[in-house]
C-alpha positions as CSV (number, residue, x, y, z in Angstrom):
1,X,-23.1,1.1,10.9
2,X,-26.4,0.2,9.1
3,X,-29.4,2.8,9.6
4,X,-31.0,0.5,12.1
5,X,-28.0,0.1,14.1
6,X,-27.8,4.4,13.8
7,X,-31.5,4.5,15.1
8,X,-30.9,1.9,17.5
9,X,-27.7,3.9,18.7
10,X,-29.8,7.1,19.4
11,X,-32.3,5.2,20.8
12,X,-30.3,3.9,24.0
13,X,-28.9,5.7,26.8
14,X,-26.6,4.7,28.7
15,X,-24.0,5.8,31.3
16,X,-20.9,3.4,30.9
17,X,-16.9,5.6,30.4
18,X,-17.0,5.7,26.9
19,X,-20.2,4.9,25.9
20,X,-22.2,6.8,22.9
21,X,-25.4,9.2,24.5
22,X,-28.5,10.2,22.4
23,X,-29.8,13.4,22.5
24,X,-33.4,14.1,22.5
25,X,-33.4,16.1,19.3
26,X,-35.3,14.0,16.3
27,X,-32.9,12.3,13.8
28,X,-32.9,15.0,10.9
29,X,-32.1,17.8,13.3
30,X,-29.4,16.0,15.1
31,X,-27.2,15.6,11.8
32,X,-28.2,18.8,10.7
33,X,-26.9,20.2,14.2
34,X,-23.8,18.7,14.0
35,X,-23.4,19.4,10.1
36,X,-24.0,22.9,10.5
37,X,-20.9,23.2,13.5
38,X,-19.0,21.4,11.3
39,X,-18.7,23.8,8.4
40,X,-18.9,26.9,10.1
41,X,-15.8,25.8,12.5
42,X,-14.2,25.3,8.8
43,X,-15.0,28.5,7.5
44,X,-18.8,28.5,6.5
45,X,-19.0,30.1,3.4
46,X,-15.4,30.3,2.7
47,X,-14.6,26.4,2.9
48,X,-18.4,25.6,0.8
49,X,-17.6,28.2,-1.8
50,X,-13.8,27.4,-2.2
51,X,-13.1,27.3,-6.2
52,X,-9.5,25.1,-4.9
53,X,-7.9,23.9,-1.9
54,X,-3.9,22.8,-2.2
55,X,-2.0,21.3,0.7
56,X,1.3,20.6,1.0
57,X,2.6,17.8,3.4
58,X,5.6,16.5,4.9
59,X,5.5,13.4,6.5
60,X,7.0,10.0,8.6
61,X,5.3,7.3,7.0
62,X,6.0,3.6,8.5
63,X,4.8,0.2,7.2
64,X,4.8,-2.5,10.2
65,X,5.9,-6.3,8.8
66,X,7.6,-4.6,6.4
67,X,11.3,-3.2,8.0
68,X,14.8,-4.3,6.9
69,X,14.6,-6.3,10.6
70,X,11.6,-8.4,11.7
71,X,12.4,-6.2,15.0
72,X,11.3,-3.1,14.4
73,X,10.1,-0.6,11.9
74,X,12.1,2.4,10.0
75,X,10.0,5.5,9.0
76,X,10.2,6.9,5.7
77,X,10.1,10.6,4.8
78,X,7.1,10.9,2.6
79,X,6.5,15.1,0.7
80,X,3.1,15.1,-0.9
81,X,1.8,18.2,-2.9
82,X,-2.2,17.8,-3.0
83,X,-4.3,20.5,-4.9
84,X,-7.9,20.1,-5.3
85,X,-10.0,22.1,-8.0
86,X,-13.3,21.4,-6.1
87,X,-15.5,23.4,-8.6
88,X,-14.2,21.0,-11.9
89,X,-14.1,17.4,-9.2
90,X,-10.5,16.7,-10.4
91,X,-7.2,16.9,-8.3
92,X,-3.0,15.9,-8.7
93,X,-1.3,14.3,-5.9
94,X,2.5,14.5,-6.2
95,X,4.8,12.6,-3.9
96,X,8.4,11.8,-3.1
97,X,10.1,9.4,-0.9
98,X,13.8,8.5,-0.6
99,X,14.9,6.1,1.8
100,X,17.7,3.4,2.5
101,X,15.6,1.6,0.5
102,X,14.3,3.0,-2.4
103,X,13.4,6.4,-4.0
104,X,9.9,7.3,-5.6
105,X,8.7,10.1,-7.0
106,X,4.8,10.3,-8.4
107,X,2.1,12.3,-9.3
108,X,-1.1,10.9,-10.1
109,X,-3.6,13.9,-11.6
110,X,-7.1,14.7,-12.9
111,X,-6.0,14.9,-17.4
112,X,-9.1,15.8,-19.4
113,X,-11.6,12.9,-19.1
114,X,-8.8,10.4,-17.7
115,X,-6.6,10.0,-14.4
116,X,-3.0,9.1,-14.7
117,X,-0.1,8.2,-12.6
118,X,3.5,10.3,-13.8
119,X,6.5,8.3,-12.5
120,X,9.5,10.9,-12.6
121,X,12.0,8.7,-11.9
122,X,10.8,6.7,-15.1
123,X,10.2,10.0,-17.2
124,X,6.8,8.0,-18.6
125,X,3.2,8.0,-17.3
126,X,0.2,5.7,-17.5
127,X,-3.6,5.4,-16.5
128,X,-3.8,5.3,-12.8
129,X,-4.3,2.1,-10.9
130,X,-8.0,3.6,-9.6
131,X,-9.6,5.7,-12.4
132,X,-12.3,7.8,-11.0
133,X,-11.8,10.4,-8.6
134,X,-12.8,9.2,-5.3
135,X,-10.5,6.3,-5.7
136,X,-7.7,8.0,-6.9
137,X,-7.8,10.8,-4.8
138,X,-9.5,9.5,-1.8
139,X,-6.6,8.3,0.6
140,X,-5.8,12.2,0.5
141,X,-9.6,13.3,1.1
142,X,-9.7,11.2,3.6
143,X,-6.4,12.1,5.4
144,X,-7.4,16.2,5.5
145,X,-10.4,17.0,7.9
146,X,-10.8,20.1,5.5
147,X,-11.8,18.0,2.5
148,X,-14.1,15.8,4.8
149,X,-15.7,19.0,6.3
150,X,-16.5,20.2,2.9
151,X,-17.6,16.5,1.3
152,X,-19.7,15.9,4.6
153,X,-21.5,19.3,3.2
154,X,-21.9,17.8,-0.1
155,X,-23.2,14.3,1.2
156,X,-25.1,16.0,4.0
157,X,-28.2,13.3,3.1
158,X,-26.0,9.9,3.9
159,X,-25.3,11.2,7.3
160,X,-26.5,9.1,10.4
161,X,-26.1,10.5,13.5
162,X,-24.4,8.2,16.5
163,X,-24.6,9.9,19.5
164,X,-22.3,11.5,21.7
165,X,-18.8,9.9,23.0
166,X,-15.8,11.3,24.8
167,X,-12.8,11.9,23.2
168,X,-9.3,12.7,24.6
169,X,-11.5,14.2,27.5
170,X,-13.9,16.5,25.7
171,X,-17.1,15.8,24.5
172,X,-17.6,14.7,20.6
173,X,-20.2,13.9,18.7
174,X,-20.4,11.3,16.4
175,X,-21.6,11.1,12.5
176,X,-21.4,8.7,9.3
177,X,-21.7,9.5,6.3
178,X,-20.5,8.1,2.7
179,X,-18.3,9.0,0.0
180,X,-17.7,6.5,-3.1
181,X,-15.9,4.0,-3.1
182,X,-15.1,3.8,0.6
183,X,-16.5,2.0,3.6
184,X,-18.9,4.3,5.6
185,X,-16.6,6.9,7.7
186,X,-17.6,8.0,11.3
187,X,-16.1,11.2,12.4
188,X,-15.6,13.0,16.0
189,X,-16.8,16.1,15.9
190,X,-15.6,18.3,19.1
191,X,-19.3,19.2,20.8
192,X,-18.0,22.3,21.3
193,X,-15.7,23.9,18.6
194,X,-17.0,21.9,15.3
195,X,-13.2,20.9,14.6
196,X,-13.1,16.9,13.4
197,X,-10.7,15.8,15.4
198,X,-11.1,11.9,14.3
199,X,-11.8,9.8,11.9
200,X,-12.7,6.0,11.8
201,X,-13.6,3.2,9.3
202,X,-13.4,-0.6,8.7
203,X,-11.6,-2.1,5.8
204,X,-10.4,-5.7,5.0
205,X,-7.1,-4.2,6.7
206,X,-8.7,-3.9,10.1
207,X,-10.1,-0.8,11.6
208,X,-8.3,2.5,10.5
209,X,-8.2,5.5,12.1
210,X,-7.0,9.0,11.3
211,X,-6.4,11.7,13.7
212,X,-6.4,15.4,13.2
213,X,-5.6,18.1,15.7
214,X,-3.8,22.0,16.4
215,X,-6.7,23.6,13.9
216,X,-5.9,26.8,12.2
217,X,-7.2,28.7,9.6
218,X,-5.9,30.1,6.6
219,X,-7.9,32.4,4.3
220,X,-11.0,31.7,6.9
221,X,-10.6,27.8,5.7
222,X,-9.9,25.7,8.4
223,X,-7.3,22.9,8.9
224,X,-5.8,20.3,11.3
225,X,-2.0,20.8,11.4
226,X,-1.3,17.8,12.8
227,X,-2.3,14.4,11.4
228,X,-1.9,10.8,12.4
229,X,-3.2,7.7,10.9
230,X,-3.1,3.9,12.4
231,X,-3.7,0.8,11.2
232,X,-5.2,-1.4,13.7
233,X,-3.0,-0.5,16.9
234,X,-0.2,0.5,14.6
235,X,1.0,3.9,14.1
236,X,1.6,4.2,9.6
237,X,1.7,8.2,9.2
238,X,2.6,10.9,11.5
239,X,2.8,14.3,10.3
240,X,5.5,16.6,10.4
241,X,4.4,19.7,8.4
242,X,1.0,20.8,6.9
243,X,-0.2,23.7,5.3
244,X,-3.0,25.3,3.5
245,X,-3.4,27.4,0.9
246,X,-7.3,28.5,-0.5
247,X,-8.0,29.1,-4.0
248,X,-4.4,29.3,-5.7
249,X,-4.1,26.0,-7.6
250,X,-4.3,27.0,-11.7
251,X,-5.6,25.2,-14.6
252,X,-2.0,24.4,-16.1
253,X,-2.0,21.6,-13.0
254,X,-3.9,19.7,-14.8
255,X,-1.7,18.3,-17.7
256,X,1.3,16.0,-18.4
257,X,4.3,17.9,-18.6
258,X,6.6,18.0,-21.5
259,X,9.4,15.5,-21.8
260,X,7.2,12.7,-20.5
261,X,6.0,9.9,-22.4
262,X,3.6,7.2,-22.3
263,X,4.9,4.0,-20.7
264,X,5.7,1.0,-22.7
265,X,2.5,-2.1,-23.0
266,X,2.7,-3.8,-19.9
267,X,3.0,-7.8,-19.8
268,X,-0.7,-9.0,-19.3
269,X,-0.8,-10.1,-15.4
270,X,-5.1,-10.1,-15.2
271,X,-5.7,-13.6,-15.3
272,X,-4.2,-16.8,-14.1
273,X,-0.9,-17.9,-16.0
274,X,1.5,-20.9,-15.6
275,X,4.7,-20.3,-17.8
276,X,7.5,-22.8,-18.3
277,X,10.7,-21.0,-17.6
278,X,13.4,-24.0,-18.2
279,X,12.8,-27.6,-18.2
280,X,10.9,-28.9,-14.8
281,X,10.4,-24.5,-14.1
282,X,7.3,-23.0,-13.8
283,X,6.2,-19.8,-12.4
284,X,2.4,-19.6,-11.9
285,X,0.1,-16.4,-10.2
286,X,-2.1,-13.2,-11.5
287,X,-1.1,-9.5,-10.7
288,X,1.4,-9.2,-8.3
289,X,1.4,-12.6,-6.6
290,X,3.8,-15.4,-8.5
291,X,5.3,-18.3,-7.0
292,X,7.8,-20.5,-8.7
293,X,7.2,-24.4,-9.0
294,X,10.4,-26.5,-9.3
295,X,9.8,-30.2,-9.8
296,X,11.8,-32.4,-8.1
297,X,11.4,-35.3,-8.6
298,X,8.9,-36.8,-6.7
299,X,7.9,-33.6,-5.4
300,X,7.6,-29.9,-5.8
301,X,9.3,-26.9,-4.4
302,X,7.9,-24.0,-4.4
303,X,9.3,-20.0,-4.0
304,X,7.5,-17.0,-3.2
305,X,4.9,-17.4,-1.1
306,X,1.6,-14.3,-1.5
307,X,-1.9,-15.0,-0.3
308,X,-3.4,-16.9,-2.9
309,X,-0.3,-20.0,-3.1
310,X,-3.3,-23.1,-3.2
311,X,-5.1,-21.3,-6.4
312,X,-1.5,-21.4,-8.2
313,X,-0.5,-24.6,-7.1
314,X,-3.9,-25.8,-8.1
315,X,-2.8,-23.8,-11.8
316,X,0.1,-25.6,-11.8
317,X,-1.0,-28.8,-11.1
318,X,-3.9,-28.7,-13.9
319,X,-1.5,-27.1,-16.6
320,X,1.5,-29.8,-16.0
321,X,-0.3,-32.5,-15.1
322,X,1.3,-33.1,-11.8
323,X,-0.2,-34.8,-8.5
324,X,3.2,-34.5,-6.8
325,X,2.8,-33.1,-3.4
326,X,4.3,-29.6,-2.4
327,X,7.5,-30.5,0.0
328,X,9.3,-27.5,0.5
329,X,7.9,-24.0,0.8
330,X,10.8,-21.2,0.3
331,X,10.1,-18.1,2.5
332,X,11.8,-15.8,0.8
333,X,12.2,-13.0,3.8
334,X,10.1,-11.7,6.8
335,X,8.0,-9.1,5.4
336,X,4.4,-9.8,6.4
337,X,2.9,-9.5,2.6
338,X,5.2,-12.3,1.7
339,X,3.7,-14.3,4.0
340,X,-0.1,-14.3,2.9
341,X,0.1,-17.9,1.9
342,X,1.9,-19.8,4.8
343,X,-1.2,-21.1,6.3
344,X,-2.0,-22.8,2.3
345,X,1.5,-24.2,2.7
346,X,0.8,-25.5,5.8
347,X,-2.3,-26.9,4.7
348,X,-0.5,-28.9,1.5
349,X,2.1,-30.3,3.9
350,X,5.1,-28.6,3.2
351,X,8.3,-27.8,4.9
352,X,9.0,-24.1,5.5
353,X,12.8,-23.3,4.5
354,X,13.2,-19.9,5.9
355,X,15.5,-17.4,7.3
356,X,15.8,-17.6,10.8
357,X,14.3,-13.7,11.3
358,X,11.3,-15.2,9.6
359,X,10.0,-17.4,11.7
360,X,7.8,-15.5,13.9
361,X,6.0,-14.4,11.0
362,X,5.7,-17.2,9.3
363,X,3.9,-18.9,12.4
364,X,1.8,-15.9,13.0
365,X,0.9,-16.3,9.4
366,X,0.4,-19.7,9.2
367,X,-2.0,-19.6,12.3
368,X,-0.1,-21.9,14.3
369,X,3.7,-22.7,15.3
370,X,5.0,-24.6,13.1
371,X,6.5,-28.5,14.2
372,X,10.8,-28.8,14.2
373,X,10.1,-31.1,12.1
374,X,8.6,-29.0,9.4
375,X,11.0,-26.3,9.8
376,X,14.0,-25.4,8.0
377,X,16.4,-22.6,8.6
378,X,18.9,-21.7,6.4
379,X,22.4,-21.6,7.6
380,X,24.3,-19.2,5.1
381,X,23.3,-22.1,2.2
382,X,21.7,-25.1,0.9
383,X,20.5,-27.5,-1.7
384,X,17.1,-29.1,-2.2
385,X,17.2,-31.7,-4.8
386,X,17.5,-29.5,-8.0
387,X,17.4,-26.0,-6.3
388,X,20.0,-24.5,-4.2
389,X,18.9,-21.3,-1.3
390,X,21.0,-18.9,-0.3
391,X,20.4,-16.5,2.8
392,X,21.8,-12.8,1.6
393,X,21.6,-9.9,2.5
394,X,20.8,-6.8,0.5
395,X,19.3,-3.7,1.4
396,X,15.7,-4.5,1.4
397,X,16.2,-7.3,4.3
398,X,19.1,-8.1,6.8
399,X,18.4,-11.8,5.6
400,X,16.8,-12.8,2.3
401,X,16.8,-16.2,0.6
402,X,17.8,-16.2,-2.8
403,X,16.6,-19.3,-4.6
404,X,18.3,-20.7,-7.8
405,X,18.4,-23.3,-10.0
406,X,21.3,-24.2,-11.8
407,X,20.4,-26.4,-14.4
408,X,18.5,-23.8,-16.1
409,X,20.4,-21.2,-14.7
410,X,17.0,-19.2,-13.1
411,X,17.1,-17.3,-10.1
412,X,13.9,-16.1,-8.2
413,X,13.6,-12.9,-5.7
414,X,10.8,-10.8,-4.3
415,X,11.0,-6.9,-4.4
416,X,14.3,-6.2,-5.6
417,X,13.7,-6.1,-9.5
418,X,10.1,-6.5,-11.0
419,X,10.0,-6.8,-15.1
420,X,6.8,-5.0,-15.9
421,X,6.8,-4.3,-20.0
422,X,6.4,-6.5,-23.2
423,X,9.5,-5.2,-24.7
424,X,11.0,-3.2,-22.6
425,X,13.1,-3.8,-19.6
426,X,12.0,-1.5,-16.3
427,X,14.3,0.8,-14.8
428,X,16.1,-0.5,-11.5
429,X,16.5,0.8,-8.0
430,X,19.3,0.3,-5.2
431,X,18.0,-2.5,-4.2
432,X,18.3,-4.5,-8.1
433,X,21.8,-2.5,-7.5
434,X,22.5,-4.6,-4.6
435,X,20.9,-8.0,-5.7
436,X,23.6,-7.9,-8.4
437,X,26.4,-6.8,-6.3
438,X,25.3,-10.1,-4.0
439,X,24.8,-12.5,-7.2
440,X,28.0,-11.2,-8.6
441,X,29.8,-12.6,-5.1
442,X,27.9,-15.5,-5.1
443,X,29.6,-16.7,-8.2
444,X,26.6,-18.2,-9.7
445,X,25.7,-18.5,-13.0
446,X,21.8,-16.6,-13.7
447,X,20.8,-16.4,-17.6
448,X,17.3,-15.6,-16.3
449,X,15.4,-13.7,-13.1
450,X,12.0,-14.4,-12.1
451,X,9.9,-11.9,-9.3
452,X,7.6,-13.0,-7.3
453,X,5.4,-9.6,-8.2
454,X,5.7,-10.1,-12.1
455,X,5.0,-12.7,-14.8
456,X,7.8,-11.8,-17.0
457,X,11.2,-13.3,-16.7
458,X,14.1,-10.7,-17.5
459,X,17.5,-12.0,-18.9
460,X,20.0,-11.5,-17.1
461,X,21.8,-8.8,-19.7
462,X,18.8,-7.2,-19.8
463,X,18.9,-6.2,-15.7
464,X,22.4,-6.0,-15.9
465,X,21.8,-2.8,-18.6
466,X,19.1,-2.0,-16.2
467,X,21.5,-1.7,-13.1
468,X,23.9,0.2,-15.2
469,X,21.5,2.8,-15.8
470,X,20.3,3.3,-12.3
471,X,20.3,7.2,-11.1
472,X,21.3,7.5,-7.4
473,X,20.1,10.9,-7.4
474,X,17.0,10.9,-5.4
475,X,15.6,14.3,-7.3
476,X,16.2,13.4,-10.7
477,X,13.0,15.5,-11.9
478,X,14.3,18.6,-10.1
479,X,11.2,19.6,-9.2
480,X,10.4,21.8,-6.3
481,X,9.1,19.1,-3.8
482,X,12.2,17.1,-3.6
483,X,14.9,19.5,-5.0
């Protein structure tokens, strides 16, 4: 909310169920007010004098459009180990997950002057994807109403007072204020007691909201036992565990641990590329979005289908020198960030080829339902032209269409294997375990694997060394948050 949308917002008063109330104290004293309840429900002196905060998590985590069914959503255990020197600004975040799916085990921490990311599963680090604190470490601030109590003490001058609103039947009064890096947050603060019980902001995801509740103290700090975060309508974290623990974390946090080396040079993904894989084989896209282009012909096929599918085919039109219109579309499976660019294949005239479980999403992402006409659905196989589609079944999706092309002997997926280094191939997880078990049945013959979230092509005795050197153990580090 802008300041003249805050002032505005005190200005009215109103009576509606729900609606915010202003008070009649001037603007400075009204966030001051509620600042002030604020950190002395948190511990007053005790949370703004902390030297460290550390809190340790356990977790269901769920990530709607993205299930092994299009029908409903499995949660995921999620540990997370969070300590916070707030005298030196720097922090380490370790997580672990292990699920049917896959098995992850992180921790991204404050190292001198630089962030970085540890993957133990890997045994190698490298600089963290965000690279200043309040990126990094900012999901976790903003998911523990102890560290936005004591940051909304810090940033006491960006706050904007909203007026009062009810909240799960009490009274609440409502603040913004601003932390870097993020989208201004609005938190409900219980009239009465001080404690933050929500959380609020808008993203390009939709509004999020975080929920915080069963306070305690520990130490005199204060804490919400109980979290919840949604995105949109949709529930995405639900807490299990939480606890706090008040100046304990130590200096020797903040290093990389012996035994764990820098990652190999990563393949260059930060601008637009269009490779030739085989004769009439392209894969074209920048970061994590690629899409294959097959030429058939007298027309294209394309596989793998992220937000952003008109920019690369537009690439791959201007590299090859093609005007041949985009047939067929491959939907590769039902996950909803597969999906991004249905409404660009739409657009270019193509026919969806899909898994039956898919369609839903693919008309919700598309914007429309799409004509019989323009739909097909595979039925355990088939062949277009040069490329042949084949709906599987691994452990990532009940059904999954595998797309490959014989005559260069290239075989495209999404999110079962992604080749990430120069030199180096990257280590592999069940479900690159299961994609060969599935090839190997399938008979065919692959010399090369594409992915629709990397730009380099593996061979295929490269991720067969890979899959032989997968570790099923989901606590290979041994380390005390998943052992």
């Amino acid at each position: 909310m802008t300041k003249m949308m805050g002032l505005l917002a005190s200005a009215l008063i109103v009576s509606a169920p729900g609606a915010l109330v202003a008070t009649s104290a001037t603007a400075g004293e009204q966030e001051d007010a509620v600042i002030a309840k604020v950190v002395e429900a948190y511990g007053g002196d005790q949370l703004t004098n902390a030297r460290s905060l550390r809190f340790q998590v356990e977790s269901k985590s769920a990530f709607p459009g993205q299930g092994y069914t299009s029908d409903y959503v499995e949660f995921t255990p999620l540990k997370q180990d969070a300590q916070f020197d707030l005298a030196n600004e720097r922090a380490s975040i370790e997580a672990w997950s292990s699920n049917y799916n896959f098995a992850f085990h992180t921790r991204t921490v404050s190292v001198d002057d630089d962030i970085v990311t540890i993957n133990y599963n890997t045994g190698n680090y490298q600089p963290a994807a965000s690279p200043d604190y309040y990126t990094a470490f900012g999901p976790m601030i903003r998911s523990t109403d102890t560290l936005l109590a004591y940051e909304l003490a810090n940033r006491a001058d960006t706050a904007e007072y909203q007026g009062e609103q009810p909240y799960l039947g009490r009274p609440h009064d409502l603040v913004t204020f601003e932390i870097p890096n993020s989208p201004p947050l609005t938190l409900y603060v219980d009239a009465e007691s001080g404690w933050i019980s929500k959380m609020s902001r808008e993203t390009g995801f939709g509004p999020l909201s975080y929920q915080y509740s069963n306070h305690a103290k520990t130490n005199g700090v204060g804490y919400g036992r109980d979290f919840e975060f949604f995105v949109g309508e949709d529930a995405n974290i639900v807490s299990l565990t939480q606890t706090l623990a008040v100046n304990t974390v130590r200096p020797s946090t903040f290093r990389i641990e012996r035994g764990i080396d820098e990652e190999p040079a990563r393949v260059d993904t930060s601008e637009m590329t269009v490779d030739e894989i085989a004769d009439g084989v392209h894969l074209a896209g920048t970061g994590n979005a690629y899409t294959m282009f097959v030429d058939a012909g007298d027309h294209i096929i394309g596989v793998g289908g992220y937000a952003g599918l008109s920019d690369r085919f537009d690439a791959y039109k201007e590299t090859t020198g093609s005007d041949k219109p985009l047939r067929y579309q491959v939907v590769t499976h039902h996950h909803t960030d597969h999906l991004g660019g249905m409404a660009d294949a739409l657009a270019l005239g193509a026919t969806f080829v899909t898994p039956a479980n898919a369609v839903d999403n693919v008309n919700t992402a598309a914007g429309e339902d799409i004509s019989e006409d323009r739909l097909m659905i595979i039925d355990g196989s088939l062949t277009l032209g040069p490329v042949e589609v084949y709906d599987i079944a691994t452990n990532h999706a009940e059904s999954y269409a595998l797309a490959y092309v014989p005559e260069g002997g290239v075989a495209f997926q999404a999110d079962h294997y992604n080749s990430l280094y120069e030199d180096a191939p990257s280590s592999a997880g069940l479900s690159a375990v299961k994609l060969k078990e599935v090839i190997d049945g399938l008979g065919v013959d692959v010399s090369t694997l594409l992915s629709a979230h990397g730009r380099a092509p593996i061979s295929w005795a490269a991720f067969e060394a890979a899959v032989a050197a997968y570790n099923p153990d989901p606590c290979p580090s041994g380390r005390a948050i998943c052992s």
